[in-house]
DRENDO-1510 file (C-alpha; in Angstrom, 1 decimal, always signed):
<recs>
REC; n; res; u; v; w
REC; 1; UNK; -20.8; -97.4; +35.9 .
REC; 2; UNK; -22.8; -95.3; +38.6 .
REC; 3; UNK; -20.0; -92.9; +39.0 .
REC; 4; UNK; -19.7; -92.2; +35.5 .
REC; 5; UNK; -23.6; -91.5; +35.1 .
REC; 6; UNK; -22.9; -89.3; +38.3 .
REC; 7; UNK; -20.0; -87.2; +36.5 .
REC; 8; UNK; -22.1; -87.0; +32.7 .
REC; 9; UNK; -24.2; -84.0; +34.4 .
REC; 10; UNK; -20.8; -82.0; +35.3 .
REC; 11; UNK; -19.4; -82.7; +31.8 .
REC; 12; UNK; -22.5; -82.0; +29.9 .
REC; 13; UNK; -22.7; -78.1; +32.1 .
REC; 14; UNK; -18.8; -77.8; +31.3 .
REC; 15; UNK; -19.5; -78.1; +27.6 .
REC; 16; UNK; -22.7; -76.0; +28.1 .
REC; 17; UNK; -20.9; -73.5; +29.7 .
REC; 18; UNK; -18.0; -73.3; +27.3 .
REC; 19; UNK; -20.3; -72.9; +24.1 .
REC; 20; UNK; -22.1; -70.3; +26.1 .
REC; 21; UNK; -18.8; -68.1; +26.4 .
REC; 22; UNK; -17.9; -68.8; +22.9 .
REC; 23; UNK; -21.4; -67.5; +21.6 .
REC; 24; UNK; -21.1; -64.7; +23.6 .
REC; 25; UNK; -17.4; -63.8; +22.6 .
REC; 26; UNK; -18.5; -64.4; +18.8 .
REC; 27; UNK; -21.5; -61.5; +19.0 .
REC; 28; UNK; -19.1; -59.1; +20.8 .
REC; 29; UNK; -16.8; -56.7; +18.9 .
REC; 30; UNK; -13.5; -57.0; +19.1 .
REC; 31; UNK; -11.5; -54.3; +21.1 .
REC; 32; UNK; -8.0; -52.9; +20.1 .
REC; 33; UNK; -5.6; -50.6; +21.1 .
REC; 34; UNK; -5.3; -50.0; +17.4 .
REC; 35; UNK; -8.7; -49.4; +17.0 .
REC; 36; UNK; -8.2; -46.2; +19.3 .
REC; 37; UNK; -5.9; -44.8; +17.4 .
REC; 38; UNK; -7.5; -45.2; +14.2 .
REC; 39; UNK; -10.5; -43.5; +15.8 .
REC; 40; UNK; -8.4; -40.6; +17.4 .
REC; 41; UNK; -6.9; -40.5; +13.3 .
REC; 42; UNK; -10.2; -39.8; +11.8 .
REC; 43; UNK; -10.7; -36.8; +13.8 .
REC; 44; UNK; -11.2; -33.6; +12.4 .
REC; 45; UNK; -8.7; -31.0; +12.7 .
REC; 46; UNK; -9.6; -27.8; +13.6 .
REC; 47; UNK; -9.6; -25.5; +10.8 .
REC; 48; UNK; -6.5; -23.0; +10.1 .
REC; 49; UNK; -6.7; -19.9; +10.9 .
REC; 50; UNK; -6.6; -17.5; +7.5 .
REC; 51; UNK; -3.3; -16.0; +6.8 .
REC; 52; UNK; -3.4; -12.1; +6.4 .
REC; 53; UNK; -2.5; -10.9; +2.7 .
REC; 54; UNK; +0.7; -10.0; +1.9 .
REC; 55; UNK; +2.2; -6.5; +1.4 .
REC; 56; UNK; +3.4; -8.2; -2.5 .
REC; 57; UNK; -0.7; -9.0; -3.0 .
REC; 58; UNK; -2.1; -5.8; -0.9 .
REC; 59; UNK; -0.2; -3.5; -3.0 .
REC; 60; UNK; -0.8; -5.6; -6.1 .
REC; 61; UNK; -4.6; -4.9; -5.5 .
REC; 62; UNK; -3.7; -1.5; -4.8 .
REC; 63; UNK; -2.4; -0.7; -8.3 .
REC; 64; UNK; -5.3; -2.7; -10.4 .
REC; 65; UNK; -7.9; -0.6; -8.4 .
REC; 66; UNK; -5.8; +2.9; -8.5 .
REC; 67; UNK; -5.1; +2.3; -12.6 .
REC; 68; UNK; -8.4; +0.5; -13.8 .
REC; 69; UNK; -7.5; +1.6; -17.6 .
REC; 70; UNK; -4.0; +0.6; -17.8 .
REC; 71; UNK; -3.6; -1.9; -14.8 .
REC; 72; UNK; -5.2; -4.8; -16.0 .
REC; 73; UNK; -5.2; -7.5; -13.4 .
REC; 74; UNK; -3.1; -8.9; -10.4 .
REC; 75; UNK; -2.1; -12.4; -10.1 .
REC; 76; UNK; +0.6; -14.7; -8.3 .
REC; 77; UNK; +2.7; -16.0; -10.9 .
REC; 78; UNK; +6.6; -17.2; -11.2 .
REC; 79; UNK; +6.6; -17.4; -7.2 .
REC; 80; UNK; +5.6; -13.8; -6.8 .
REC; 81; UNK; +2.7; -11.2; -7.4 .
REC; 82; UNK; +2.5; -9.4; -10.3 .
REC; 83; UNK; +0.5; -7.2; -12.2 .
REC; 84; UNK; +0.0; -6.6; -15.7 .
REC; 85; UNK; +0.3; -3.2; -17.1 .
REC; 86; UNK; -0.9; -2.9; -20.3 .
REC; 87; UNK; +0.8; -6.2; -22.0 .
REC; 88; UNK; +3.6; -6.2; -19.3 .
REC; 89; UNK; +3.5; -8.6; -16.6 .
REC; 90; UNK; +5.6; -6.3; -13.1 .
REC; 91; UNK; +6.6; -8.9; -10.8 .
REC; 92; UNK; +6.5; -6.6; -6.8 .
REC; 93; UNK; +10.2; -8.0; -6.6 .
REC; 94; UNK; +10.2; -6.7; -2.9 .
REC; 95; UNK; +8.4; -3.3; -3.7 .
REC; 96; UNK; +10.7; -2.7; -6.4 .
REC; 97; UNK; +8.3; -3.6; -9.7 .
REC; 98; UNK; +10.3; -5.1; -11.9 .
REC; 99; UNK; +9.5; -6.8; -15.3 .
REC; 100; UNK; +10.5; -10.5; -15.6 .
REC; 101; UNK; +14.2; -9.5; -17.1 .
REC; 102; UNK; +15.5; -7.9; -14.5 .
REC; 103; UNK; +14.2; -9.6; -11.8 .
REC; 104; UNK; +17.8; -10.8; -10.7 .
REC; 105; UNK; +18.7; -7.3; -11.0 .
REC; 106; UNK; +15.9; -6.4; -8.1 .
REC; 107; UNK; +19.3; -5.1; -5.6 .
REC; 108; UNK; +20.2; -2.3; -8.0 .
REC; 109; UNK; +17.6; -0.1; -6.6 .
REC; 110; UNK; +15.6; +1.1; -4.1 .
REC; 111; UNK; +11.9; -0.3; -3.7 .
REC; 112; UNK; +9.3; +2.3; -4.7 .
REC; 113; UNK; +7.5; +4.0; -1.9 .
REC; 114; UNK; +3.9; +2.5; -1.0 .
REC; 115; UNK; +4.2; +3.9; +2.4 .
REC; 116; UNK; +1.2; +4.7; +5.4 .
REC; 117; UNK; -0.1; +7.1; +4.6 .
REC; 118; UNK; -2.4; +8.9; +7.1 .
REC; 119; UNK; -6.5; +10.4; +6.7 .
REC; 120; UNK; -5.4; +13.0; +9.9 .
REC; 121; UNK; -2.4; +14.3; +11.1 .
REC; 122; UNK; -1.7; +12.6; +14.6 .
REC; 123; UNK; -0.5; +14.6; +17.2 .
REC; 124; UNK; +2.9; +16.7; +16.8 .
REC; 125; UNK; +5.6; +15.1; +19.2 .
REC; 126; UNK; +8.9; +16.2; +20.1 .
REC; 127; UNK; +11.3; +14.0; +18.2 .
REC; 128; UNK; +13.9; +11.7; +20.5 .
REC; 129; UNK; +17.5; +11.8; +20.5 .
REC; 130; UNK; +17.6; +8.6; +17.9 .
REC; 131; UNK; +15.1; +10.1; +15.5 .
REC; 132; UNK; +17.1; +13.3; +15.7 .
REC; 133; UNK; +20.3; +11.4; +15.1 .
REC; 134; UNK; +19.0; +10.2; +12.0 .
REC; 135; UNK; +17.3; +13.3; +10.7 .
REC; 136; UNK; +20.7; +15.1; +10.8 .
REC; 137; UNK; +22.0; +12.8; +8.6 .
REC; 138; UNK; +19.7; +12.3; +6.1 .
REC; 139; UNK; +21.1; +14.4; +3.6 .
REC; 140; UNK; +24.1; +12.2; +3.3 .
REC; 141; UNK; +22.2; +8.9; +3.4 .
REC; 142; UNK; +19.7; +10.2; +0.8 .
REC; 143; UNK; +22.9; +11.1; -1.6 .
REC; 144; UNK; +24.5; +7.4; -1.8 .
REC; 145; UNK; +21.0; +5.5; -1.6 .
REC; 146; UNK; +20.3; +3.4; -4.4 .
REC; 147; UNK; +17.8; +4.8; -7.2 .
REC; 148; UNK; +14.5; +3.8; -7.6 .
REC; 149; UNK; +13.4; +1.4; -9.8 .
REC; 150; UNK; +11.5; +3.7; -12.3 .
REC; 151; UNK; +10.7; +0.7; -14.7 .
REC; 152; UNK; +6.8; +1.1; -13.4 .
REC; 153; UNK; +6.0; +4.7; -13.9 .
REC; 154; UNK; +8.2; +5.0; -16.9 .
REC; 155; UNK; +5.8; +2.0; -18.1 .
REC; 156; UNK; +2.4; +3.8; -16.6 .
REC; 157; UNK; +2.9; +6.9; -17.9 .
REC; 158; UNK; +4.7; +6.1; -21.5 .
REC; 159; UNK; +7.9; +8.5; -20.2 .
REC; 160; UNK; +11.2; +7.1; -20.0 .
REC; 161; UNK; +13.1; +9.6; -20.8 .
REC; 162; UNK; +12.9; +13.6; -21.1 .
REC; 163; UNK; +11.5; +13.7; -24.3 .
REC; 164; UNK; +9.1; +11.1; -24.0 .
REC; 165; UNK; +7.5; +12.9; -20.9 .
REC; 166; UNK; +7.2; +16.2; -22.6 .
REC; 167; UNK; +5.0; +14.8; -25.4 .
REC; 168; UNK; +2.6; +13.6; -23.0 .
REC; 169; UNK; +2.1; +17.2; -20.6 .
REC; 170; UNK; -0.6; +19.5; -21.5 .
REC; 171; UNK; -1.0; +23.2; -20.0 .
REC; 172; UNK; -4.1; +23.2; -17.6 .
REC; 173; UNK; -5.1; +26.6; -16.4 .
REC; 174; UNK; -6.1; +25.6; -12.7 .
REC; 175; UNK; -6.9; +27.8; -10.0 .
REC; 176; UNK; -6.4; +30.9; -12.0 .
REC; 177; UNK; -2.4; +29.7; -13.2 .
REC; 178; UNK; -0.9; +27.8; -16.0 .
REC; 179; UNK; +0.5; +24.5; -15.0 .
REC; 180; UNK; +1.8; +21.8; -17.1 .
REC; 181; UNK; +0.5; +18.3; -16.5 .
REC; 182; UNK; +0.3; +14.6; -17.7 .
REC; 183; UNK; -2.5; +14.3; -19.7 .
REC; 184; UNK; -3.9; +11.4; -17.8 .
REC; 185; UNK; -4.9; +13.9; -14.2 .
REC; 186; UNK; -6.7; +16.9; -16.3 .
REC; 187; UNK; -9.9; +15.5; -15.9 .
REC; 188; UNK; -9.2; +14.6; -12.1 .
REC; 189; UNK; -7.3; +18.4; -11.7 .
REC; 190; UNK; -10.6; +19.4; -13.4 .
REC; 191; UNK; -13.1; +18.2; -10.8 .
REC; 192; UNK; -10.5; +18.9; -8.5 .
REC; 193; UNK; -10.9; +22.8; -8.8 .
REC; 194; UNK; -14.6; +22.6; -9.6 .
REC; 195; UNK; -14.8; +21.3; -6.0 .
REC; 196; UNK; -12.3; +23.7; -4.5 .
REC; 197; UNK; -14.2; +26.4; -6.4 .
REC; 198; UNK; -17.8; +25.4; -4.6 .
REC; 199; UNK; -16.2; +24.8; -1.4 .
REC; 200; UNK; -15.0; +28.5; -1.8 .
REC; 201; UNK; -18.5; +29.8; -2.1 .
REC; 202; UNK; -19.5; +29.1; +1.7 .
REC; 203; UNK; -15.7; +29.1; +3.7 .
REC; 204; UNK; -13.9; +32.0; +3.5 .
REC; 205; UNK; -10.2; +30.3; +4.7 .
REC; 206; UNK; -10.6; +28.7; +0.8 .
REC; 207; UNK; -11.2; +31.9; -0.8 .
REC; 208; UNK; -8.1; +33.5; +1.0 .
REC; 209; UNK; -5.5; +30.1; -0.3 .
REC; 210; UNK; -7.0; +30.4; -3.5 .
REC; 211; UNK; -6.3; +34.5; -3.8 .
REC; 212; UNK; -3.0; +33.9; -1.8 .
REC; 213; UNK; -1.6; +31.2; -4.3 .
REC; 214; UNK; +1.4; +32.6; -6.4 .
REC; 215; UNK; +2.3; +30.2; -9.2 .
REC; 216; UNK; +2.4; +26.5; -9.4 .
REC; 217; UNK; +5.1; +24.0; -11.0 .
REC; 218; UNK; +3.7; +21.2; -12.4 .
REC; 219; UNK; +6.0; +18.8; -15.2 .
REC; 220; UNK; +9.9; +19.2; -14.7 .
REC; 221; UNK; +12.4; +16.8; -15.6 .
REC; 222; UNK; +14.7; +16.5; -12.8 .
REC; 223; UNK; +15.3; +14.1; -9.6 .
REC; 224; UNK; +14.2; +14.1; -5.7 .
REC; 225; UNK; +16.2; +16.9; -4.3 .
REC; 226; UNK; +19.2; +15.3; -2.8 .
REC; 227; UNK; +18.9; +11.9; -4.2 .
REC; 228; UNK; +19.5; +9.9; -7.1 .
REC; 229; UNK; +16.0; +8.9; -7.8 .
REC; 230; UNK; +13.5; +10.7; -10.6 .
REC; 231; UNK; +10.9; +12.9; -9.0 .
REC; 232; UNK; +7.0; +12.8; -9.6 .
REC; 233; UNK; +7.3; +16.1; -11.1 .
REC; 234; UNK; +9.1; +14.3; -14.4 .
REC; 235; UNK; +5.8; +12.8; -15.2 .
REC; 236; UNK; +3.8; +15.6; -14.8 .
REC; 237; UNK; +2.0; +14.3; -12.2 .
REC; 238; UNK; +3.2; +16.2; -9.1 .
REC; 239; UNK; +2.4; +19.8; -8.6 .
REC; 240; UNK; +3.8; +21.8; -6.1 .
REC; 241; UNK; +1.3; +25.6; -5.4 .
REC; 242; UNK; +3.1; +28.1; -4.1 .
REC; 243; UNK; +2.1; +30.8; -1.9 .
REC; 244; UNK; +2.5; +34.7; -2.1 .
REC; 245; UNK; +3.2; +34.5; +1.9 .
REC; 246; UNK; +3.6; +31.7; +4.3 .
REC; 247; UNK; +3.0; +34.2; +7.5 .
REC; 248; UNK; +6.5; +33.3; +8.6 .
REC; 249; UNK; +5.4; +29.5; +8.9 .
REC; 250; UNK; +8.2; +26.9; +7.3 .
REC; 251; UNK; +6.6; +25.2; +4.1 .
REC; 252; UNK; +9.4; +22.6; +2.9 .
REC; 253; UNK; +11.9; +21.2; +5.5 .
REC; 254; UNK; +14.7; +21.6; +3.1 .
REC; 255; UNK; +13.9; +25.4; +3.3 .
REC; 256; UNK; +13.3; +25.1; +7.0 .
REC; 257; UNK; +16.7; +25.4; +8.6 .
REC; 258; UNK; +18.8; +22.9; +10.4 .
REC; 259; UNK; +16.2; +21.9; +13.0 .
REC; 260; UNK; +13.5; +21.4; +10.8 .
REC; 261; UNK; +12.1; +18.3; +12.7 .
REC; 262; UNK; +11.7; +20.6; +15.7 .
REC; 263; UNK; +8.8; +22.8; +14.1 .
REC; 264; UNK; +5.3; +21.8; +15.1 .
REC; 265; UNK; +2.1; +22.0; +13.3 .
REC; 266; UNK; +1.3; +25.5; +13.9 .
REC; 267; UNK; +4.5; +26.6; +12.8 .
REC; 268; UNK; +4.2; +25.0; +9.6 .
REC; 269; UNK; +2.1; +26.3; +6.4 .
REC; 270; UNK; -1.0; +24.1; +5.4 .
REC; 271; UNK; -3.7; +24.6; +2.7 .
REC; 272; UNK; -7.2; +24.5; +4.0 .
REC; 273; UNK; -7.8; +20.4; +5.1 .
REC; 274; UNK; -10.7; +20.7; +2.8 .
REC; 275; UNK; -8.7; +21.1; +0.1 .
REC; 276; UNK; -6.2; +18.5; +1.2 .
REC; 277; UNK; -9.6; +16.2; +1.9 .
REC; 278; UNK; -10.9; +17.5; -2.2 .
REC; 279; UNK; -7.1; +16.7; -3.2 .
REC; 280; UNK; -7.0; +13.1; -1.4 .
REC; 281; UNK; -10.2; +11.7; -2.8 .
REC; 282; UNK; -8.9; +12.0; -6.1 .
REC; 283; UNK; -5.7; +9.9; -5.6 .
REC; 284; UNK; -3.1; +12.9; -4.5 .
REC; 285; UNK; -1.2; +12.7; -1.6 .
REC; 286; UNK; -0.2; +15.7; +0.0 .
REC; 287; UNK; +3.5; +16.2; +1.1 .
REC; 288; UNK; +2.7; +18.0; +4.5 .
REC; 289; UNK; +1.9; +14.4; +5.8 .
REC; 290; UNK; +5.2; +13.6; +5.1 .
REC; 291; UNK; +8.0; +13.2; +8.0 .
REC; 292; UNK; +10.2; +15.4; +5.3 .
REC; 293; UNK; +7.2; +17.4; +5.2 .
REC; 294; UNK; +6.8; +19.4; +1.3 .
REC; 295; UNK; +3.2; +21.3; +2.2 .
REC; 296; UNK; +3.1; +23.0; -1.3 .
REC; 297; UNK; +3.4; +19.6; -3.2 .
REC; 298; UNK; +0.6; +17.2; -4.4 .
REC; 299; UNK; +1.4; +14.0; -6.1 .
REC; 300; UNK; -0.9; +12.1; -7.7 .
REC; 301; UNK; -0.6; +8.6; -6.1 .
REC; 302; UNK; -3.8; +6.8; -6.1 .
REC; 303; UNK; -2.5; +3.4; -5.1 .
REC; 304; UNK; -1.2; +4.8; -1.5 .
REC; 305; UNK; -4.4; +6.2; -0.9 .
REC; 306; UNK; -5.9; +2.9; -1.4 .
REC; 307; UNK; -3.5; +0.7; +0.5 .
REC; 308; UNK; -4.4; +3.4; +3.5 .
REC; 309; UNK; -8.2; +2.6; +3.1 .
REC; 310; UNK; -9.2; +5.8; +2.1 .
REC; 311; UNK; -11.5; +6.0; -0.2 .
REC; 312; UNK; -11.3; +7.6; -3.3 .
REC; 313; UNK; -13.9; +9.5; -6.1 .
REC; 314; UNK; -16.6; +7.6; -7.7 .
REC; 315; UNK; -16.1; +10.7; -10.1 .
REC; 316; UNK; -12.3; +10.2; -10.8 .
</recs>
């Protein structure tokens, strides 16, 4: 009897002990592995980085801002941009601008040229032996290339064929000669010239292009030189100003001899850069930037201009 009144003390701090353990496992959370990773889950990821615009949507853009009146809008649609010219959706179809029906067709042609398109002329370099290589035979690659897809401009400028085209020139009188345009530049050609003309008033190398200019060739139906695919100049929206005298410098590389890619800057003929710079604001780019460089042509192409992030005319 005395020895289990001496052991009730040990039992009673056992018990004692044990509830104490199970209070204190009761009031602490319980600790996981699991709960770790759910934890590590419910992290924020850091946020992506935002993907540059693609040439499809750049030049898109490029064509709503250059054509605000007939260009109506850009928009993704049918797994590709498109734009809608007048009530014609024209899907890029890898630069070519193809309506919806001939989409499948996109391999028949060449894509249309939104090229760079650069504000200065960079340095003149001697051209290397690969780049000569391929200049020498450009004449036959440009013969078998594929035509252009013309679906666009015929579109733009309501001129699919000859006849078409003819119905929409007008003769301008500009800078003192008669040139035959589309009628949707003689307002642009107009502020054109008045801004010529003023620049004329203070720098004398403007007076002497303007009294040095010979004739000008504006609308003629007819294809690239050399290629299969239908010039500017068939929508009267190209005009190429010719000169009385070139001072011996080469003017169009075609006219230039067989070497034409060795002839620098000085040796070539160039308007005044103001008038290139008066020319260029309002949408024309100017052939003597070209590699196949054409310094008396202008082409009225407003959407390069803007997909080289130059800015154009608030006037135009």
């Amino acid at each position: 009897m005395k020895d289990k009144l001496k052991r009730l003390p040990i039992v009673l701090s056992l018990i004692l002990a044990a509830g104490l353990v199970f209070a204190l496992g009761m009031s602490q959370p319980s600790i996981e592995p699991q709960s770790f990773q759910n934890e590590a889950e419910a992290e924020p990821l850091p946020p992506e980085e935002p993907q540059p615009p693609s040439r499809a949507e750049l030049v898109a853009r490029a064509l709503v801002e250059a054509y605000p009146r007939r260009v109506l809008r850009a928009e993704f649609r049918n797994g590709d941009w498109a734009v809608l010219l007048r009530d014609t959706w024209f899907y890029y179809a890898e630069g070519r601008m193809l309506p919806q029906g001939l989409r499948d067709r996109a391999s028949e042609y060449s894509p249309i040229a939104f090229y760079n398109y650069v504000s200065e002329l960079p340095p003149w370099t001697v051209p290397s032996e690969e780049q000569i290589n391929r200049f020498r035979g450009v004449n036959n690659e440009r013969a078998v290339r594929r035509p252009r897809a013309n679906y666009f401009f015929d579109t733009l400028y309501r001129a699919h064929n000859r006849n078409e085209a003819y119905e929409r020139v007008k003769t301008l009188r500009f800078l003192g000669h008669q040139v035959m345009v589309h009628y949707a530049i003689l307002e642009d050609l107009s502020l054109i010239e008045e801004q010529i003309h003023a620049a004329a008033r203070t720098d004398p190398q403007v007076r002497t292009w303007i009294n040095n200019i010979n004739s000008m060739v504006g609308w003629n139906w007819r294809n690239i030189a050399g290629t299969q695919s239908r010039s500017f100049h068939s929508y009267g929206v190209a005009i190429d100003i010719l000169p009385r005298s070139t001072g011996g410098r080469a003017i169009y590389w075609l006219w230039a001899g067989s070497d034409w890619w060795n002839i620098p800057y000085e040796r070539r003929y160039h308007p005044p850069d103001v008038v290139i710079k008066i020319f260029e604001s309002y949408g024309f780019v100017w052939g003597g930037k070209w590699t196949f460089f054409d310094a008396m042509h202008f082409e009225y192409r407003p959407e390069v201009i803007v997909l080289n992030g130059m800015e154009l005319s608030p006037l135009r």
